[in-house]
C-alpha positions as CSV (number, residue, x, y, z in Angstrom):
1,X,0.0,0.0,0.0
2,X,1.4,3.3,-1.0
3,X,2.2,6.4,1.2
4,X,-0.4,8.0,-0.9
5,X,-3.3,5.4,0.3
6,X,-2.3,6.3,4.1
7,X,-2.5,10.3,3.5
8,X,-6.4,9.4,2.4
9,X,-7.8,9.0,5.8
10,X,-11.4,10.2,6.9
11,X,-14.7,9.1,8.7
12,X,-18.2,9.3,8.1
13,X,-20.3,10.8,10.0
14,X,-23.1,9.8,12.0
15,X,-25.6,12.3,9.7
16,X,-24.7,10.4,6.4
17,X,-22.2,13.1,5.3
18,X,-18.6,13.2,5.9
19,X,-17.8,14.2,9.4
20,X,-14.7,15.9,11.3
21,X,-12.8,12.9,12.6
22,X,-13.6,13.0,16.6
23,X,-11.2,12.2,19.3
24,X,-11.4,9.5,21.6
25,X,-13.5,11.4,24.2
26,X,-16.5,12.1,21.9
27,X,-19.6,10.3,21.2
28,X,-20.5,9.2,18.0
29,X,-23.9,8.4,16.8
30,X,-24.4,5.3,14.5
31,X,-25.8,6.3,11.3
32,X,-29.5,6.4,10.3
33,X,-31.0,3.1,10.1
34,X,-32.4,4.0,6.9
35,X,-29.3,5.6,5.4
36,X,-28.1,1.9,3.9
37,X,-30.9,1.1,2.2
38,X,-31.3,0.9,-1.3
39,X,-33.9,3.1,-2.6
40,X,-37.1,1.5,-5.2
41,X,-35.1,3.0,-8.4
42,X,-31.6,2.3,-7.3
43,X,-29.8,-0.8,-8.8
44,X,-29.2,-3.8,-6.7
45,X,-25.5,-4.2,-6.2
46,X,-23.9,-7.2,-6.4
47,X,-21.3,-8.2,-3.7
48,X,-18.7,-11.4,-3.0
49,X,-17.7,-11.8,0.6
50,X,-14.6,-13.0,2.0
51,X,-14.8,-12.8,5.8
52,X,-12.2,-15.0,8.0
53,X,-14.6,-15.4,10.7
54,X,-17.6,-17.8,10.2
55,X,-20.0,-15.9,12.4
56,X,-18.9,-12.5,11.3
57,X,-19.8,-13.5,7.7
58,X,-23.2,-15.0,8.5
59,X,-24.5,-11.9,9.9
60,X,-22.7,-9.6,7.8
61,X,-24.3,-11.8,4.9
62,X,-28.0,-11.3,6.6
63,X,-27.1,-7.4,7.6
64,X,-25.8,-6.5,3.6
65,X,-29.2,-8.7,1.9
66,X,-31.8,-7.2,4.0
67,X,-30.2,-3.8,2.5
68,X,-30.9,-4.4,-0.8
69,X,-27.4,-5.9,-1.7
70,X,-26.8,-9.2,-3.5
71,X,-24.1,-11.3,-1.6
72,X,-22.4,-14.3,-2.6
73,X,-20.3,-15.9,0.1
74,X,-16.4,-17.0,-1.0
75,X,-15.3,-19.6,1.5
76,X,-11.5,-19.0,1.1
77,X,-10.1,-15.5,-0.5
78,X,-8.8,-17.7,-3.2
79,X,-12.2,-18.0,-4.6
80,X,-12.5,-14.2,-5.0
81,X,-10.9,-13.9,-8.2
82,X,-12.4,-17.0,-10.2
83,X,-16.3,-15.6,-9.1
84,X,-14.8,-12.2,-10.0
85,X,-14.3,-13.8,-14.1
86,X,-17.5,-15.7,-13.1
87,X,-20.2,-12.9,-12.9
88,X,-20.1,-8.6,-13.1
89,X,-19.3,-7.9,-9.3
90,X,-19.4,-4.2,-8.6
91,X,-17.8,-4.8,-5.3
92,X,-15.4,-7.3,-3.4
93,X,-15.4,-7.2,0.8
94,X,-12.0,-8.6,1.6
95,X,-11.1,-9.6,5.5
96,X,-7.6,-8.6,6.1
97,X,-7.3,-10.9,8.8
98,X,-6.3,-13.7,5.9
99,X,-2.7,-13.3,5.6
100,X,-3.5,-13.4,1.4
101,X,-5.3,-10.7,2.1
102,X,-3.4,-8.6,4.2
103,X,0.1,-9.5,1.5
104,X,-1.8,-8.1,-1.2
105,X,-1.7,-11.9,-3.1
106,X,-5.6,-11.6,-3.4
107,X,-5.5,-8.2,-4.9
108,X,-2.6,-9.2,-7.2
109,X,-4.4,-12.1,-8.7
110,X,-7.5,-10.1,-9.0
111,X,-5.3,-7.4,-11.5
112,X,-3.9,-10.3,-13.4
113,X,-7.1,-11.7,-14.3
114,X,-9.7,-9.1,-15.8
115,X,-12.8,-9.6,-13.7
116,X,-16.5,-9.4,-15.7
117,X,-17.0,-6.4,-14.1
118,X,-13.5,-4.2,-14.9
119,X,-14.6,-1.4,-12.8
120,X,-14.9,-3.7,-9.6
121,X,-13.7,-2.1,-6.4
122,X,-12.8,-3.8,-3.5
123,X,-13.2,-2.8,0.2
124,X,-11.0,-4.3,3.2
125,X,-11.8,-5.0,6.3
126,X,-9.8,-6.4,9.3
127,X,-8.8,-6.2,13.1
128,X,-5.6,-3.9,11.9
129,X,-4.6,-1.1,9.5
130,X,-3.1,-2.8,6.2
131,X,0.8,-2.5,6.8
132,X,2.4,0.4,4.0
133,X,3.8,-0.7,0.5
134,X,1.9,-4.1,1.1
135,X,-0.3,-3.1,-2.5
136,X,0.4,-1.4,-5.5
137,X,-0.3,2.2,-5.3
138,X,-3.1,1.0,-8.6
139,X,-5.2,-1.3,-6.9
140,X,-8.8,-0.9,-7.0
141,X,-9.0,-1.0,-2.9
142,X,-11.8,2.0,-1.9
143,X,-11.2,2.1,1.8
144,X,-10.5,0.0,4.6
145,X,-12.7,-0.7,7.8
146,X,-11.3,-1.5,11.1
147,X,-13.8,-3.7,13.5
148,X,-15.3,-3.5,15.7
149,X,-17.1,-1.4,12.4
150,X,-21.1,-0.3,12.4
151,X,-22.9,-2.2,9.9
152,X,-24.1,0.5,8.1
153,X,-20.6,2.3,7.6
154,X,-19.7,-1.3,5.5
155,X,-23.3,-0.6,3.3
156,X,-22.1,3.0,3.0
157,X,-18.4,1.8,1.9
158,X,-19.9,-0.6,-0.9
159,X,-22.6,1.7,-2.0
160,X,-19.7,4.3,-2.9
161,X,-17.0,1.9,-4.4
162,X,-19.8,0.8,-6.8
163,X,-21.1,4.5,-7.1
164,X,-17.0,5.3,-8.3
165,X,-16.5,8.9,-9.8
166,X,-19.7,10.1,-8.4
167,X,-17.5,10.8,-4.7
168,X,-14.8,12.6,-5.8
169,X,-15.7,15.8,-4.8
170,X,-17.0,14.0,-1.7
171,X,-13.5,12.7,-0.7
172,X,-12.3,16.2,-1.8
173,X,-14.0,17.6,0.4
174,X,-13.2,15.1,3.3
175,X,-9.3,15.6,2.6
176,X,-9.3,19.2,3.2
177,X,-11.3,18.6,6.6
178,X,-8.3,15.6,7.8
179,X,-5.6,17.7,6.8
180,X,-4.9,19.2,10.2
181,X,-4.7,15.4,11.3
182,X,-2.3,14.1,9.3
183,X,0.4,14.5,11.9
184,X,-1.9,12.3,14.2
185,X,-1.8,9.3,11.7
186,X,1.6,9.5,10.9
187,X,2.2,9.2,15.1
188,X,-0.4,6.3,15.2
189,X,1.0,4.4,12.5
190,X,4.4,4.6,14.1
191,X,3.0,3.5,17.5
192,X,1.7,0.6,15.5
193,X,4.8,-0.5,13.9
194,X,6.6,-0.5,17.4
195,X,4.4,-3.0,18.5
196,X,6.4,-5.9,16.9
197,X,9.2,-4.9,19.0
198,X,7.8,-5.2,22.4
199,X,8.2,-8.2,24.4
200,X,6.1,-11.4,24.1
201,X,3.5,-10.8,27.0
202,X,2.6,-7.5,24.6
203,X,2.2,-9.8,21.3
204,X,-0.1,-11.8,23.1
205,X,-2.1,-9.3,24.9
206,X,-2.6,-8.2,20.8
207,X,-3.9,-11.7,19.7
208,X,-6.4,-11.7,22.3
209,X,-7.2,-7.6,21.3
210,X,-7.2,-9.6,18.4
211,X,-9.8,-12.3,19.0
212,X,-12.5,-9.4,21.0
213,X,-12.6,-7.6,18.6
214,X,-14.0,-10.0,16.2
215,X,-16.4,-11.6,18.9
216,X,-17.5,-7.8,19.4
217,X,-18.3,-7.6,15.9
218,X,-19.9,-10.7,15.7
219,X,-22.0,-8.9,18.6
220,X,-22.5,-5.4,17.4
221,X,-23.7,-6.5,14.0
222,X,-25.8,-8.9,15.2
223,X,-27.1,-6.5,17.8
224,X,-27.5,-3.9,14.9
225,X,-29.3,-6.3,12.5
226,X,-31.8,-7.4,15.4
227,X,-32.8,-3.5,16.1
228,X,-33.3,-3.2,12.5
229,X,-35.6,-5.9,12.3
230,X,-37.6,-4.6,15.3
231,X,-38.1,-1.1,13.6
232,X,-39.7,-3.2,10.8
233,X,-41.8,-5.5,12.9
234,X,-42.1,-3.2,15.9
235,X,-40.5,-5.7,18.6
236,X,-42.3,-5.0,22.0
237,X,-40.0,-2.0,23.2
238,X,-38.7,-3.9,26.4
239,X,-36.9,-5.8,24.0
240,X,-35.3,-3.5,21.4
241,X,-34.4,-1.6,25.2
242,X,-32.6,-4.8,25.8
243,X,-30.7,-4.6,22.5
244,X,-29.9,-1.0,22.7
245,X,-28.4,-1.6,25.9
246,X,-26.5,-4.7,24.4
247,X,-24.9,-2.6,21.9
248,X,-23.9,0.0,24.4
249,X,-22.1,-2.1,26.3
250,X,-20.1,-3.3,23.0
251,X,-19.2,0.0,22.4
252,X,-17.7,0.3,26.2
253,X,-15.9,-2.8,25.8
254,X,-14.0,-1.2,22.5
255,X,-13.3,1.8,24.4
256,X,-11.6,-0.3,27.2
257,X,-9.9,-2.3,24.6
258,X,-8.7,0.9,22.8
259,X,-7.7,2.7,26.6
260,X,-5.6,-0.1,27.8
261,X,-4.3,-0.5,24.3
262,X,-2.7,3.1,24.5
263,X,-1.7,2.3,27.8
264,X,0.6,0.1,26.9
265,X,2.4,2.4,23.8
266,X,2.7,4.7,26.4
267,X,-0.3,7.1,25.0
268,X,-2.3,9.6,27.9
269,X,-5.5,9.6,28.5
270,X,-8.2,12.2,28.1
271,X,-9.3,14.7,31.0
272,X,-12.8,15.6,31.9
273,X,-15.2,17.4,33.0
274,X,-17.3,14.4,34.0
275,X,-20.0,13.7,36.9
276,X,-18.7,12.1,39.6
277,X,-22.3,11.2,41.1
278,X,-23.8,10.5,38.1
279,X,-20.9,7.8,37.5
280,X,-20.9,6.3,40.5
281,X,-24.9,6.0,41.1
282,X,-24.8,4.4,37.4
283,X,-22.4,1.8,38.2
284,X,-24.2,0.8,41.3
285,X,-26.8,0.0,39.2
286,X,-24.9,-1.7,36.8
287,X,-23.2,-4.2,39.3
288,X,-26.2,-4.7,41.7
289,X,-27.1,-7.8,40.3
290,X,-23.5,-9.2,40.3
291,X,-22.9,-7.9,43.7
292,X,-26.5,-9.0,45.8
293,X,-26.2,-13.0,44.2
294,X,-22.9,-12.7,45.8
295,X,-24.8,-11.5,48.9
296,X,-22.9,-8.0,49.2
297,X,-24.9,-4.7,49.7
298,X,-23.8,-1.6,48.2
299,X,-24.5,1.7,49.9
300,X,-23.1,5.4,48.6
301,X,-22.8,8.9,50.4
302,X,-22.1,11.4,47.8
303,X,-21.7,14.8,49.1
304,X,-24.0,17.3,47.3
305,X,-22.5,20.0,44.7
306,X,-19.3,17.9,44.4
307,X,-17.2,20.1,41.5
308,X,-16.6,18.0,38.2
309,X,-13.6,16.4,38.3
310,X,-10.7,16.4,35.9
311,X,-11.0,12.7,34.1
312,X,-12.2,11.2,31.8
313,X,-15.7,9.6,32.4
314,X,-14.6,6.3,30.5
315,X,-11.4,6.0,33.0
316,X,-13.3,7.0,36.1
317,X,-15.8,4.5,35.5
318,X,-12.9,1.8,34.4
319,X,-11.3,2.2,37.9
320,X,-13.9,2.4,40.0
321,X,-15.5,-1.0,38.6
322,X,-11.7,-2.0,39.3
323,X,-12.4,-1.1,42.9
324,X,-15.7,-2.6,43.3
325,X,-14.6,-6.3,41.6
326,X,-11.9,-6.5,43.7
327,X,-13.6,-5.8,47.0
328,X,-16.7,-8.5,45.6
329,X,-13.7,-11.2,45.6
330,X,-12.0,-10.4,48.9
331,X,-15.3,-11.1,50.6
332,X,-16.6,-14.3,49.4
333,X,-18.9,-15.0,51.7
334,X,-20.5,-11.6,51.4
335,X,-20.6,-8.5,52.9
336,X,-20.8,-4.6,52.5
337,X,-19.2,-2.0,50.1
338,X,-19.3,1.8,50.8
339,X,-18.7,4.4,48.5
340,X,-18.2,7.7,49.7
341,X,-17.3,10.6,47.3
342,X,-16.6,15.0,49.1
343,X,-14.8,17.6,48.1
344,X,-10.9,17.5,49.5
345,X,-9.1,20.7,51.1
346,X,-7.0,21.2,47.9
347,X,-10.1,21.7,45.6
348,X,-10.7,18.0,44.4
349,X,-12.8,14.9,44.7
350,X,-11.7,12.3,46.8
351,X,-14.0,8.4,46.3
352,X,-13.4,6.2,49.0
353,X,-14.3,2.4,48.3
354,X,-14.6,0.6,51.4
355,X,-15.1,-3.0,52.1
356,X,-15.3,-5.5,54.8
357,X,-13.1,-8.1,53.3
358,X,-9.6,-10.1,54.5
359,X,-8.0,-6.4,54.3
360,X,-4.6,-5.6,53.3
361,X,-1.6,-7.2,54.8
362,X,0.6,-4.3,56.3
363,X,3.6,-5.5,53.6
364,X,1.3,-5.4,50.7
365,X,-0.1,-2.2,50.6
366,X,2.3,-0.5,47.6
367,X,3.1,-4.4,46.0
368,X,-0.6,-4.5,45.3
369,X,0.2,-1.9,42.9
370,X,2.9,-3.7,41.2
371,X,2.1,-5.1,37.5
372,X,1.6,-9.1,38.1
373,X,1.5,-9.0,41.8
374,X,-1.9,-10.3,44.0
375,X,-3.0,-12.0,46.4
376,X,-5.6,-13.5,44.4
377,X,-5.8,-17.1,44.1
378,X,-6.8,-18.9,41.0
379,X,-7.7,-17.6,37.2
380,X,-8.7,-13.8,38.6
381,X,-5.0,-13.3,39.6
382,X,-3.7,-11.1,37.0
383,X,-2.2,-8.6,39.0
384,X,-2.6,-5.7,36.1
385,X,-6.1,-3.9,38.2
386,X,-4.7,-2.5,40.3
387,X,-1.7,-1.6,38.9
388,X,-3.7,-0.3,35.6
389,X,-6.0,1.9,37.7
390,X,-3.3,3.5,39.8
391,X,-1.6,4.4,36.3
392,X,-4.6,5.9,34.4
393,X,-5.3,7.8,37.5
394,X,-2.2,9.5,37.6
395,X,-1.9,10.2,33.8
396,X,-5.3,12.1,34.6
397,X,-3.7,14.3,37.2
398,X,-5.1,12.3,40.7
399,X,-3.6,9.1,42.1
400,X,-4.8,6.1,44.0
401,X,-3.8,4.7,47.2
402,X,-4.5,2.1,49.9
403,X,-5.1,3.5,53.3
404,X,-3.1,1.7,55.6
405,X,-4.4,0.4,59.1
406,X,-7.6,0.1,58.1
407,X,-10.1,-2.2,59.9
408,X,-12.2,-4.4,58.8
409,X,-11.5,-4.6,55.5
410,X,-9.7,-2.3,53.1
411,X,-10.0,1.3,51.8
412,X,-9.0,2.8,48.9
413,X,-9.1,6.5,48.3
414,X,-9.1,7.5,44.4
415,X,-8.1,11.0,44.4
416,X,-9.6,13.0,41.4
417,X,-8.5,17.1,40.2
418,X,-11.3,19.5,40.1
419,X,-11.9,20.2,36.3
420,X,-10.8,23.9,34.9
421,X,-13.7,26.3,35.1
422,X,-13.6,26.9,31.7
423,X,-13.5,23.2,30.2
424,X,-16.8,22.5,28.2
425,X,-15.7,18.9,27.4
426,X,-13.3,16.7,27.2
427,X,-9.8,16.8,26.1
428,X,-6.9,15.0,24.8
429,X,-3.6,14.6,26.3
430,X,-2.2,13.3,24.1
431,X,-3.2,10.8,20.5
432,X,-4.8,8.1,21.1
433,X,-7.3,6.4,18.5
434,X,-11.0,6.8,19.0
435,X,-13.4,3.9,20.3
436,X,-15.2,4.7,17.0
437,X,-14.6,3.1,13.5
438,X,-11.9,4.5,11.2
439,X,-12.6,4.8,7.9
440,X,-9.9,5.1,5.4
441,X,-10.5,5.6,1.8
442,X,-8.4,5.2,-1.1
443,X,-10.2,6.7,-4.0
């Protein structure tokens, strides 16, 4: 793939027109369930389908029919080319996650044999950009989708590769808005290339990235296909509530996935404002039913008219739940959590999490905080909670300790900054990528 290919980066919006590319602190809608969908006068467009995953492909075969496209399911990548001669394809969906696919092979053999359909584009997908110079600087690639993707962008992707000229001013237009951003991809691409030098624990911490992010997008398709279905056959509403909520919780998990990811490369996080008693009170309720079957009451005392804090919402609520699992497990035959949140002398939050576990052995109070260390027992042991918490805590500007001496049980005391008067939202620290899809086009 040539430099030229990486330079073409932008998103799509969640209004159906090209959008600014957001940061990882912002929100972004899914498109309009109706903006896929083919209209009564437009041609059907035929599509092949090479996805590695067997599930993925199933629903991504469902989602892309009941669109209006015309699928046809290639078992191996190798087939691509030979149903390519076969029948007038406008477009060709091709998972990077084959290594034929990432090489480039597949692309090759589809320029050495004229397909029926010469203007035939092809669109990537896969859990990773494409690596540079892996295709010709010619091929007839549109864009490329990184999953966990929505559904619709994927619709969106083939309905403009087939549509061909008719974007140009489009992408024109997007490529004037990403030009301040170009300094940001080059930085993310090089924090991807110094992956493969990290140590071994790192590599596999990727494959099982790796492996989530293709159950998620098994999920979130699925998910997004079900909620389309219910609009059409007007599901009872407890249910599509259900869904929504399903897919909300995919889009956490990505944003966890993409937080601890930067983590590790070294990347900051974003700072607030965010709620603190809006975040706690929400994941009280989130965790009530895990807690009570384990027979442990939860109880809060927020102070009134605590100040925003100074962190991002995402990491608040990462470390808290942090906080929360890890008192469940010390008391296994039940007990109590309290979570107390006031303003500190200096200005700031303080959220103590108090439990009446085993405690803290005197000796362990900063190991706990150490990467692989616990006193956990069994599977839950990975020693990174803690340790993950304290760091994302302090790259925020607070900190996170164990009070010492404390009886029964333990405490810990997350220590948050007040957020500037004159913040209005979150911002970044530094680059990370966003919990939302990237798009990158190649037009």
């Amino acid at each position: 793939m040539s430099a030229a290919f990486h330079s073409r980066l932008r998103r799509v919006g969640s209004d159906g027109e090209p959008g600014p590319i957001p940061g990882a602190a912002e929100t972004v809608s899914p498109p309009r369930a109706d903006s896929g969908r083919a209209s009564v006068t437009a041609p059907v467009i035929s599509v092949v389908l090479a996805v590695r995953d067997e599930k993925l492909a199933d629903v991504l075969d469902d989602y892309l029919t009941s669109c209006g496209l015309r699928v046809a399911l290639a078992e191996t990548p190798h087939q691509v080319p030979a149903l390519a001669r076969q029948a007038p394809y406008q477009c060709a969906v091709l998972d990077t996650d084959f290594p034929e696919c990432r090489s480039g092979e597949i692309l090759a053999r589809l320029a050495e044999a004229p397909a029926a359909n010469p203007a035939m584009r092809v669109v990537l997908i896969g859990s990773l950009e494409p690596p540079p110079d892996s295709f010709p600087a010619d091929a007839a690639v549109h864009g490329c989708l990184l999953k966990p993707f929505h559904p619709e962008w994927l619709v969106r992707a083939i309905r403009q590769a087939a549509a061909g000229d008719a974007h140009l001013a489009e992408i024109t237009a997007l490529r004037e808005r990403v030009a301040g951003l170009e300094h940001e991809a080059a930085v993310l691409r090089e924090r991807a290339a110094s992956l493969q030098e990290r140590s071994h624990w790192a590599e596999l911490a990727g494959s099982l990235t790796h492996e989530i992010k293709n159950l998620l997008s098994v999920i979130k398709v699925s998910t997004q296909y079900l909620l389309k279905r219910a609009e059409e056959t007007g599901l009872d509403s407890r249910m599509t509530k259900h869904l929504g909520m399903i897919s909300q919780q995919v889009d956490r998990s990505q944003e966890q996935i993409v937080r601890f990811g930067g983590m590790a490369q070294g990347r900051a996080t974003t700072v607030g404002p965010c709620e603190v008693s809006r975040t706690v009170s929400e994941l009280i309720a989130l965790l009530e039913y895990t807690l009570t079957t384990r027979n442990i009451r939860v109880k809060s005392d927020l102070a009134p008219h605590l100040p925003a804090a100074g962190m991002d919402e995402g990491v608040l609520r990462t470390i808290l739940i942090n906080l929360l699992l890890n008192a469940r497990d010390a008391m296994p035959d039940g007990g109590r959590i309290l979570i107390c949140a006031h303003a500190a002398a200096n200005g700031g939050i303080e959220v103590d999490v108090e439990d009446t576990g085993c405690g803290i052995a005197s000796g362990d109070l900063e190991r706990i905080f150490e990467p692989f260390y616990s006193t956990k027992q069994g599977p839950q042991a990975s020693g990174l909670g803690l340790s993950l918490s304290r760091q994302m805590a302090r790259a925020s500007g607070g900190d996170l300790e164990a009070v010492p001496n404390h009886s029964p049980g333990a405490l810990f005391r997350l220590i948050l900054p007040a957020a500037d008067p004159g913040d209005r939202g979150p911002r970044l620290l530094a680059h990370p990528p966003g919990p939302d899809e990237v798009f990158r086009s190649t037009a």
